[in-house]
C-alpha positions, 0 to 999 in steps of 0.5 A: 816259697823258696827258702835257704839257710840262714847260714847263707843269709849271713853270708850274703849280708856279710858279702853286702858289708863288704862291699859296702867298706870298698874305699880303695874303689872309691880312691881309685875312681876320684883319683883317675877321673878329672870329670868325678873329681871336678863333680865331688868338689862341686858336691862338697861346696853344695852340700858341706859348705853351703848346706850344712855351713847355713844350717849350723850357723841358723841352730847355733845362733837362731834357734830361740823361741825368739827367732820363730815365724808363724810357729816355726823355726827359722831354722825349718823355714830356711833349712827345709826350701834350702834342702830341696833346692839342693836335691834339685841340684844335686839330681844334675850331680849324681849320675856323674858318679854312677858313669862319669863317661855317660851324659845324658841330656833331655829334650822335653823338660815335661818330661824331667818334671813329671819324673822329678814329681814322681821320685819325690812321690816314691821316696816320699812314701819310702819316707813313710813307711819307716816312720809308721813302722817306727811310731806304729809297731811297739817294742820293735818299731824302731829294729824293724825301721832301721832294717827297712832303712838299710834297705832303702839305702841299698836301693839309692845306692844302686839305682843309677846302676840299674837305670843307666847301665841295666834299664830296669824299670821300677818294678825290677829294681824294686823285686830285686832287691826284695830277692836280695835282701839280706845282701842290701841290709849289709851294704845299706848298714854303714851309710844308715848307721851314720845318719839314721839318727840325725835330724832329717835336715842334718840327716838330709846334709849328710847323706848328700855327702857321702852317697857319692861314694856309695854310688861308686862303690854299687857301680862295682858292686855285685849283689848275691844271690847270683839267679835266686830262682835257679840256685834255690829249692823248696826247704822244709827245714824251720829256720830257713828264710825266705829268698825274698821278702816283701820290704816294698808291699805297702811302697808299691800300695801306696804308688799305684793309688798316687799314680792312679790319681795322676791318670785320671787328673790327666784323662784328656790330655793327650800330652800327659799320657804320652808323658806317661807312656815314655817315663813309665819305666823309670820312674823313680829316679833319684833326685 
């Protein structure tokens, strides 16, 4: 197993850190660009004035045992339907701000569905993979979450890049990151520190707000490593850290059984598994 110091480690991570606090790129894009300007204040009208705005009056003035339904908040029924119907719209939102100069159209709306199916399935289980790790493992549950978190944030943040710019399929931006780790653990720290603790609807909000920025700052990021495999040998010493670690072992468990389940629901289906075939590569695909 390669490995390296983890004096490099810290490194990479703190590299991650700062180009994770990169505003002035971020300014410099809102203030030149009239098509990110126009997409961020549609963001803002979508996701802080409407969602957040309806969720704070539902818990500040509905959220008595009074105002329940069926055993359930009106709060949950109203905020969770209200939560993916602003992911749907955001999905048309986001890629503006990975490369506002690039429009991309589909001609098969089978095709959009089942990619939109598929990314709720792979967040989903990103989704579960932290929870377990919290409510499962004792004492460091919630260390070991947090990490994985950060993580994942990284790989929102830089999904759009990989998909629009590099064509990478899932498998790639998914190896890639766990080659990158201790880089994707800095840069993910801001954005989880600000809503890893909130509720999963404030949480929901939140995250909506601010990951416009964090597309932006990824689109100039640069991830190091730089050609992990070339630049690192076998180490014998004791502290050194592996140069990938195997965050996505269970996500990628997980995915093959749902996407197995799929195949076989469609054997058949000549439509399906063309659909298949043409989206297989880039599933996954926020929303």
């Amino acid at each position: 197993m390669l490995k390296i110091s983890p004096v490099q480690h810290v490194n990479y991570f703190l590299k991650g850190l700062r180009q994770a606090f990169n505003w002035p790129h971020v300014v410099t894009v809102i203030s030149t660009s009239k098509v990110i300007q126009k997409t961020l204040l549609k963001s803002l009208a979508l996701n802080g004035i409407a969602y957040l705005g309806i969720l704070i009056i539902l818990e500040t003035f509905y959220n008595t045992p009074d105002h329940h339904l069926f055993g359930y908040s009106y709060t949950d029924l109203t905020g969770y339907p209200l939560y993916l119907i602003c992911l749907v719209v955001n999905s048309k939102l986001y890629s503006k701000f990975a490369n506002p100069q690039q429009q991309q159209f589909s001609n098969d709306d089978h095709v959009d569905l089942l990619s939109s199916i598929n990314t709720i399935i792979l967040y989903s289980n990103f989704a579960l993979c932290v929870t377990l790790m919290r409510n499962l493992l004792p004492v460091i549950g919630s260390f070991v979450s947090f990490y994985m978190y950060c993580i994942i944030m990284s790989y929102y943040c830089f999904e759009y890049k990989w998909i629009n710019s590099q064509d990478w399929a899932i498998e790639q931006r998914m190896s890639y990151t766990e080659e990158h780790w201790a880089y994707f653990f800095g840069f993910g720290l801001p954005a989880t520190s600000i809503i890893f603790f909130l509720s999963t609807l404030r949480a929901g909000g939140v995250f909506a707000l601010i990951y416009p920025c964090y597309i932006m700052m990824a689109s100039a990021a640069t991830p190091e490593p730089v050609g992990t495999t070339k630049t690192t040998t076998n180490s014998n010493e004791l502290f050194d850290l592996p140069t990938k670690m195997p965050i996505f072992f269970l996500v990628r468990l997980m995915n093959n059984g749902i996407t197995f389940a799929v195949r076989k629901l469609l054997v058949g289906s000549k439509r399906g598994e063309m659909i298949l075939e043409n989206k297989k590569d880039h599933l996954g695909k926020l929303v």
